[in-house]
C-alpha positions as CSV (number, residue, x, y, z in Angstrom):
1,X,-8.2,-23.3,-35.6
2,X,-8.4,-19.7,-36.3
3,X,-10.6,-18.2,-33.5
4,X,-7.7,-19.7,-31.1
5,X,-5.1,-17.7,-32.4
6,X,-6.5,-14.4,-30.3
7,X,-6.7,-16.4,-27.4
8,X,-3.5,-17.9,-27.7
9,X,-1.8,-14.4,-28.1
10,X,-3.7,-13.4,-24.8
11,X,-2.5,-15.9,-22.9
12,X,1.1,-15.5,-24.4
13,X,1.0,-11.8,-23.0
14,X,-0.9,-12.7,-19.8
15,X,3.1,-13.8,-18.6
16,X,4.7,-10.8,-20.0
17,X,4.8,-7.0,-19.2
18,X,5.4,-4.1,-21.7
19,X,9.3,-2.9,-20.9
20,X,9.3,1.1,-21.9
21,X,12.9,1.3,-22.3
22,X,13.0,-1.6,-24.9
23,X,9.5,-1.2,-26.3
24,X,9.4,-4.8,-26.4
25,X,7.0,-7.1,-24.2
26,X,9.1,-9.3,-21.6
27,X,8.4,-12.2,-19.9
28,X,8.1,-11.3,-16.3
29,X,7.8,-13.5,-12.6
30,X,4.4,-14.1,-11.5
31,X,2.4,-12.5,-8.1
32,X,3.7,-15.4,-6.1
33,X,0.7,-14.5,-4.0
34,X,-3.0,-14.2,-5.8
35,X,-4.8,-11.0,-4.7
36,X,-8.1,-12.4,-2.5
37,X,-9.6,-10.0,-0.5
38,X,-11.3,-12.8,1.5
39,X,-11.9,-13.1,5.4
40,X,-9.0,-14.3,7.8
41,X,-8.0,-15.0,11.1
42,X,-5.4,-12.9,12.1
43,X,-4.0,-13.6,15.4
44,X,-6.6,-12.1,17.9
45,X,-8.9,-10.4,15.5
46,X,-10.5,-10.9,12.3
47,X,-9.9,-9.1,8.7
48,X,-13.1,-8.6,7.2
49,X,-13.6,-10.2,3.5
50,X,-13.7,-7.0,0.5
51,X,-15.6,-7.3,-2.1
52,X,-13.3,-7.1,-5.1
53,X,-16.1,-6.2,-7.5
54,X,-16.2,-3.1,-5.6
55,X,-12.8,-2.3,-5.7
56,X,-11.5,-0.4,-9.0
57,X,-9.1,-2.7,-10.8
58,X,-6.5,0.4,-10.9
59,X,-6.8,0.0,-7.0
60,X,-6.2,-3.9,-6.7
61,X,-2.7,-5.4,-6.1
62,X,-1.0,-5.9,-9.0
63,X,2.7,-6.4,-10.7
64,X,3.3,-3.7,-13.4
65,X,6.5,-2.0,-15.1
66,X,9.3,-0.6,-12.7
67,X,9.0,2.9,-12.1
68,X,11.8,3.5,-10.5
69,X,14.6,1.1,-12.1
70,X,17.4,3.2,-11.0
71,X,16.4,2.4,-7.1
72,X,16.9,-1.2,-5.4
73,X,14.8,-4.2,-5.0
74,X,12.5,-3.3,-1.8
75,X,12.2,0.3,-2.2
76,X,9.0,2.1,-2.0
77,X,7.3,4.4,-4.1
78,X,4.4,6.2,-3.2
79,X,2.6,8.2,-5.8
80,X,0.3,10.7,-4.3
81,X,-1.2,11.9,-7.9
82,X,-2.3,8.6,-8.9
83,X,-2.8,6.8,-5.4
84,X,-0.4,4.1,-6.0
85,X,2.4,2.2,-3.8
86,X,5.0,0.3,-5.7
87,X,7.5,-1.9,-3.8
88,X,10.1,-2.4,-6.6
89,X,11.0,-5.8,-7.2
90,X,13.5,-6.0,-9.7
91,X,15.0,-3.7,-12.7
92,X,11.9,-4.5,-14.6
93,X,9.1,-5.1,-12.4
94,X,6.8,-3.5,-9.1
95,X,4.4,-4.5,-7.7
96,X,1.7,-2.0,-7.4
97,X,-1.2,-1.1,-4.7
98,X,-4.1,0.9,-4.3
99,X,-3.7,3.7,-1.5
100,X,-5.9,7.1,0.2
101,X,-4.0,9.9,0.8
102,X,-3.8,12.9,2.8
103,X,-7.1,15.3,2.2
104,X,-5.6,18.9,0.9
105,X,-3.4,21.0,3.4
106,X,-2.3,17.2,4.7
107,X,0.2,16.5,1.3
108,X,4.1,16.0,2.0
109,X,6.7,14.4,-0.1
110,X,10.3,13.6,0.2
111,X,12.7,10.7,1.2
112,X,11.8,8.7,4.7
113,X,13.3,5.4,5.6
114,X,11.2,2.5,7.3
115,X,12.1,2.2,10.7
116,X,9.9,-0.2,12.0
117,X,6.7,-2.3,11.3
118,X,3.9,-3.2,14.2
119,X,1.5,-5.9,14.0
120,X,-2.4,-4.5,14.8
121,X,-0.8,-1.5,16.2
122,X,-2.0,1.1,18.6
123,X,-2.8,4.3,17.2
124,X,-2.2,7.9,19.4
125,X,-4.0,11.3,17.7
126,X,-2.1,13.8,17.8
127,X,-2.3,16.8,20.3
128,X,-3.9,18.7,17.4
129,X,-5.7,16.0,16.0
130,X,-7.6,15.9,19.4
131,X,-7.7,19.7,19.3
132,X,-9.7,19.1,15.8
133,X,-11.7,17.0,17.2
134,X,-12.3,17.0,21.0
135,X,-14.1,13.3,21.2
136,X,-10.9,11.6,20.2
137,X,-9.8,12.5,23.9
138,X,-10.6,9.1,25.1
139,X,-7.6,7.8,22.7
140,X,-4.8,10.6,24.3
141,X,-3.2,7.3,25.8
142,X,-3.6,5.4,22.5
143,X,-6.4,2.8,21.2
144,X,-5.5,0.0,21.4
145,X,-5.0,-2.4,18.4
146,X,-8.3,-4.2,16.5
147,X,-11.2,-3.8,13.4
148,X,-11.7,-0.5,14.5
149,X,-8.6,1.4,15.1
150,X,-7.6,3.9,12.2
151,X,-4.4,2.1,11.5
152,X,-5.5,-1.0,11.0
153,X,-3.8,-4.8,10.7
154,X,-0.2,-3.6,9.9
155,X,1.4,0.2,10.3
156,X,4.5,0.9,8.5
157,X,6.5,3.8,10.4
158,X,8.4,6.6,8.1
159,X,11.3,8.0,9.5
160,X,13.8,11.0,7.8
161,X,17.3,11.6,9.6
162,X,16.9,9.1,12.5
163,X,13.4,11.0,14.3
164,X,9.4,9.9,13.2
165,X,8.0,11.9,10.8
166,X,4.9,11.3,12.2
167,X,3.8,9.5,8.7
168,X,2.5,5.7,8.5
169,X,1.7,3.3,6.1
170,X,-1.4,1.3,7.1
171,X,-4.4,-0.4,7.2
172,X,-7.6,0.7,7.1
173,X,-11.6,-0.6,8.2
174,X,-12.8,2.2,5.5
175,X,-11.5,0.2,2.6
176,X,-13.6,2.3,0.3
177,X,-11.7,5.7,1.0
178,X,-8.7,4.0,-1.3
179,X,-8.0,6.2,-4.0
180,X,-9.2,9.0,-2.7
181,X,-7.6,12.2,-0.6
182,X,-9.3,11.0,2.7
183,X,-6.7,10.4,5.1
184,X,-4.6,13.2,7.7
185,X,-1.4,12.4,5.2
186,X,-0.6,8.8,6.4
187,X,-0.9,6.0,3.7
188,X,-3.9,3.7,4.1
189,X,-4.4,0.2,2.4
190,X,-6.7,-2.2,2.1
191,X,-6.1,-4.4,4.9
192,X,-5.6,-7.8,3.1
193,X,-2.9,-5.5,0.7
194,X,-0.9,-4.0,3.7
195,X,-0.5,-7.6,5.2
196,X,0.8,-8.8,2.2
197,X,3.4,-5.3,2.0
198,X,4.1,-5.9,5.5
199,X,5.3,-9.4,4.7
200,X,7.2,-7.9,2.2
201,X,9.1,-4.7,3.1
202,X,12.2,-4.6,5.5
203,X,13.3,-2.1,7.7
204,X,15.7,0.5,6.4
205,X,13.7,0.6,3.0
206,X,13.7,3.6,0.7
207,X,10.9,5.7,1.0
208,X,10.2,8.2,-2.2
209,X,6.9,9.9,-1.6
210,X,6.2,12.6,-4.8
């Protein structure tokens, strides 16, 4: 019976999560969704399948210690160091995603709100976006929602003091830029992930980004 008791102990702390302020393991909820990066229908279009074995496991959705258990169930965190989103979910738990971030000079942090969500959402480059890079012309007038638009199945829009900052969270076809500085300073996720965020977040939620 011996060589059970390891297993047994693993299994016992697969349910729990280490609480820092206690020191002390504690039993927590479980992802009442499991993370599958497979293919889906999603109303007109299709969402490719990822392979997970591709994706670094401190990039996969997961539910990990609170970080921020002064703030309220449904507010965002997004850490820019480690390329990580949490969406708090109680005093003691978060659940945690892999995110790219801005390349240098494209950085910001501060306290946005989410004003609204869209559903494959049509993406308009900026004036000097286009100026950057002349070919995205075609797109002044927007491009339209789909695989191949930069912002992917779901957009998340930031907004500070009532007016856009300009700032998404999104999708994106070029799953393998997550963790990495890749983007113009909008959030991308992997596009099963920012369905499942989109499902998740309300309007009006807390927006930390440091």
């Amino acid at each position: 019976m011996r060589p059970l008791l390891p297993a047994l102990m693993l299994a016992l702390l697969a349910a729990c999560t280490f609480d820092p302020e206690t020191g002390t393991f504690v039993e927590v909820k479980e992802e009442p969704r499991p993370v599958a990066y497979v293919s889906a229908k999603d109303g007109a279009h299709v969402i490719p399948a990822v392979d997970a074995a591709k994706v670094p496991v401190a990039y996969q959705r997961m539910l990990v210690p609170n970080p921020l258990p002064q703030e309220v169930p449904g507010t965002i965190l997004v850490d820019t160091q480690t390329r990580h989103l949490y969406l708090i979910q109680d005093k003691r738990t978060a659940l945690r995603y892999g995110i790219g971030v801005g390349r240098d000079g494209f950085g910001w942090a501060g306290e946005t709100v989410v004003a609204r969500k869209a559903h494959w959402p049509t993406w308009t480059p900026p004036p000097e976006m286009i100026k950057r890079q002349p070919e995205l012309q075609r797109w002044a007038e927007g491009q339209p929602g789909g695989p191949s638009n930069p912002l992917g199945a779901r957009a998340i829009y930031l907004y500070k003091d009532g007016h856009d900052t300009g700032f998404r969270i999104h999708g994106t076809p070029q799953w393998k830029t997550i963790g990495t500085n890749a983007s113009s300073g909008c959030f991308r996720m992997i596009q099963q992930d920012v369905v499942d965020l989109y499902d998740r977040v309300q309007p009006g939620a807390k927006v930390i980004v440091r």
